[in-house]
C-alpha positions as CSV (number, residue, x, y, z in Angstrom):
1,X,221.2,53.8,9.3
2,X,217.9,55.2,10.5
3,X,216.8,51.4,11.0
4,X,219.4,51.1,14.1
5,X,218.0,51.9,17.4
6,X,219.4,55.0,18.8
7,X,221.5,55.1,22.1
8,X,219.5,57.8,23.7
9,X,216.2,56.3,23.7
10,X,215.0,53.7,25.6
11,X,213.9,50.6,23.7
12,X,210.1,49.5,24.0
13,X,208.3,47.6,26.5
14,X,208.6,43.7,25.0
15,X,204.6,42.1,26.3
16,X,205.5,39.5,29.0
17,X,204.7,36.2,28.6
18,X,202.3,36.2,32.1
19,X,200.3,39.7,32.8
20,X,202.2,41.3,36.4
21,X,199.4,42.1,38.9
22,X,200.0,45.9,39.7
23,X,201.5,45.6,43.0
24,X,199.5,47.6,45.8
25,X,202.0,49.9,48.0
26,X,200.0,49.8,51.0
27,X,199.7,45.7,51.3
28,X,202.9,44.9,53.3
29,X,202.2,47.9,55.0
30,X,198.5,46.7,56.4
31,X,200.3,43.3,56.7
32,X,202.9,45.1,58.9
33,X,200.1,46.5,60.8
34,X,198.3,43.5,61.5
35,X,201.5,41.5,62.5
36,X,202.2,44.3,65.1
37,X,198.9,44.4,66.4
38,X,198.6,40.3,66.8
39,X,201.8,40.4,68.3
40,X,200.5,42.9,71.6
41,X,197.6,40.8,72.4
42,X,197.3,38.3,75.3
43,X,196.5,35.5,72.7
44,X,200.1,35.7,70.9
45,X,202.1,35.8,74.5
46,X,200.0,32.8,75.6
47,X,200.7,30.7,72.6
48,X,204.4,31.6,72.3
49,X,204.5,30.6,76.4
50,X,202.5,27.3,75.5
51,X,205.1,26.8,72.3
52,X,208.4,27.4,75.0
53,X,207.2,25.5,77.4
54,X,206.3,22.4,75.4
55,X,209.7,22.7,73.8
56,X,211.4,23.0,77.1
57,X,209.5,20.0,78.4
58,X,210.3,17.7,75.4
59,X,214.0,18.4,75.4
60,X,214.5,18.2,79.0
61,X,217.3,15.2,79.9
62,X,214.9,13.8,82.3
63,X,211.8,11.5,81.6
64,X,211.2,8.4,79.3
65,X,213.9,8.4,76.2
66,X,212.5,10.1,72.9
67,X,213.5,12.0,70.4
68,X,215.8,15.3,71.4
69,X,216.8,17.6,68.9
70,X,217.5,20.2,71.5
71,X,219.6,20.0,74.6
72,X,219.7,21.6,77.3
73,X,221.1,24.6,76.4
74,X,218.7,25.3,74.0
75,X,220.8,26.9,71.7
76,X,217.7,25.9,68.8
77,X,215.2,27.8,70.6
78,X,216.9,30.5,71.3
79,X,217.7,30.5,67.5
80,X,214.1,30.6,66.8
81,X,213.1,33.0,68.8
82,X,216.0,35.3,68.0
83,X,214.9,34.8,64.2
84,X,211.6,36.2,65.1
85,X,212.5,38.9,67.4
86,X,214.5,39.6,64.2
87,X,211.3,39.6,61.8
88,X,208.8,41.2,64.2
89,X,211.0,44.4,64.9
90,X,211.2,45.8,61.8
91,X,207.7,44.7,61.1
92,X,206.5,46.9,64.4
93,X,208.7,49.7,63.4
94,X,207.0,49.9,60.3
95,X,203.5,50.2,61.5
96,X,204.6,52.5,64.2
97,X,205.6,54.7,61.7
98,X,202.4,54.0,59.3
99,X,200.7,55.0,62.8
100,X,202.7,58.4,63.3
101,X,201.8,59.1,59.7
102,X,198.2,58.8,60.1
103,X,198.7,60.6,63.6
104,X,200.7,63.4,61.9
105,X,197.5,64.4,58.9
106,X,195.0,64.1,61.7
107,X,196.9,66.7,63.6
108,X,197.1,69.1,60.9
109,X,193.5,68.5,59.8
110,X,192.7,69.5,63.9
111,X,195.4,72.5,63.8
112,X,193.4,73.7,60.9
113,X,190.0,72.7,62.5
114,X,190.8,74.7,65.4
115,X,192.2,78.0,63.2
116,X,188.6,78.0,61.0
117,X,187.3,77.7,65.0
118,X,189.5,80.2,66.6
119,X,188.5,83.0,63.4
120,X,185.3,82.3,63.6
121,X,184.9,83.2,67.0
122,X,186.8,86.2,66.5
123,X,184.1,87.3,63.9
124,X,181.3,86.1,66.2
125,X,182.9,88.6,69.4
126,X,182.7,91.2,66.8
127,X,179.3,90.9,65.7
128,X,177.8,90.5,69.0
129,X,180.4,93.8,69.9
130,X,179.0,95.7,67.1
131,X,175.3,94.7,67.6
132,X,175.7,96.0,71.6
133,X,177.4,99.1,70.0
134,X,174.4,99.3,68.1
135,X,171.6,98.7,70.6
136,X,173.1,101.6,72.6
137,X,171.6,104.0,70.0
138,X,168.3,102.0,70.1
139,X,165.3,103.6,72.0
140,X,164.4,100.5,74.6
141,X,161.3,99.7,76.0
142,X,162.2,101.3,78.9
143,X,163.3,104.6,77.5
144,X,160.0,104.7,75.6
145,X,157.7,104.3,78.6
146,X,159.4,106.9,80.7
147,X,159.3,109.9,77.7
148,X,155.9,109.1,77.6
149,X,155.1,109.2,81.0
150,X,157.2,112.3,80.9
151,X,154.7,113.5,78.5
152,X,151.5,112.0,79.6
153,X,152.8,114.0,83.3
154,X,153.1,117.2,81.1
155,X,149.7,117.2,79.5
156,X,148.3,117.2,82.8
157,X,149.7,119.6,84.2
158,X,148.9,122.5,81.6
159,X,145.3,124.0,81.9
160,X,142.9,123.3,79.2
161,X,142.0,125.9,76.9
162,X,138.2,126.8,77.4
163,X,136.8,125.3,74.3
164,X,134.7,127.5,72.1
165,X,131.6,125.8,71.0
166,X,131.5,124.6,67.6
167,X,128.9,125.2,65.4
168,X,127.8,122.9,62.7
169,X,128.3,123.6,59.4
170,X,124.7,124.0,57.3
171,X,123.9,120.8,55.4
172,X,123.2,121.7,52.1
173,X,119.0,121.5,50.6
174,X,118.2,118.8,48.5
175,X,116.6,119.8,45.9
176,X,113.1,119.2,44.6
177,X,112.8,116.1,42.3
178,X,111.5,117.0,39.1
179,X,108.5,115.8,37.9
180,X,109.3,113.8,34.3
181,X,107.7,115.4,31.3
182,X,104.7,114.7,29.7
183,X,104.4,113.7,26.2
């Protein structure tokens, strides 16, 4: 009984007979993208105007007898045209939401740009607030050179003491050299 395979685990992977490519998430999406984007540009209105009115042309009752597979209603083109407005919607949907995606991160990574900003600043207004704060206690330039004028203006004003001369001290003898002994 242990050999049977129990209910309420899933069997193993059997190998396939051809390797599966891992299938990238993103590659219809970039596809979707670059359909989208070919579809707004001059280039694509030109050639789908070219492609109607050549189709228009050749189906047209009048002229030289060919080969009509459209008449004049154009119920054929319309068709075609229908059956790509049908594929190109959804396709430009798709990147237009890719797009708001992509819009959406960059607009956090900004609203979080400008809050590191914004605090920063705050702590810059402070520093410069507290270094003014702290230059008020400084003595400037200014306040220097008028306390010493202030002084300078004081010391001239007071009379000088009469100076007592001073007398030098006495500059000790030198004393005789000694003649060296004789042997």
């Amino acid at each position: 009984m242990a050999d049977r395979a129990r209910l309420d685990q899933p069997r193993e992977n059997r190998r396939a007979f051809r390797r599966r490519r891992d299938a990238d998430p993103e590659r219809f999406g970039r596809f979707a993208e670059t359909f989208a984007r070919f579809l707004g540009t001059a280039r694509f209105l030109t050639y789908m105007t070219i492609f109607v009115v050549i189709w228009i042309a050749w189906n047209v009752p009048y002229g030289p007898d060919r080969g009509r597979w459209d008449a004049y209603p154009f119920i054929f083109l319309t068709l075609i045209l229908s059956l790509q407005a049908s594929y190109a919607a959804p396709l430009i949907l798709l990147a237009q939401n890719r797009q708001e995606a992509r819009d959406r991160v960059t607009q956090e990574q900004d609203r979080e740009s400008n809050a590191q900003s914004h605090a920063d600043m705050e702590f810059l207004a402070r520093e410069v607030a507290s270094l003014r704060l702290g230059l008020g206690e400084v003595a400037t330039r200014d306040f220097l050179r008028s306390e010493l004028r202030g002084l300078l203006s004081d010391l001239e004003d007071k009379p000088e003491p009469e100076a007592e001369p001073v007398e030098e001290p006495a500059k000790p003898k030198k004393a005789a050299k000694k003649a060296p002994p004789k042997n």
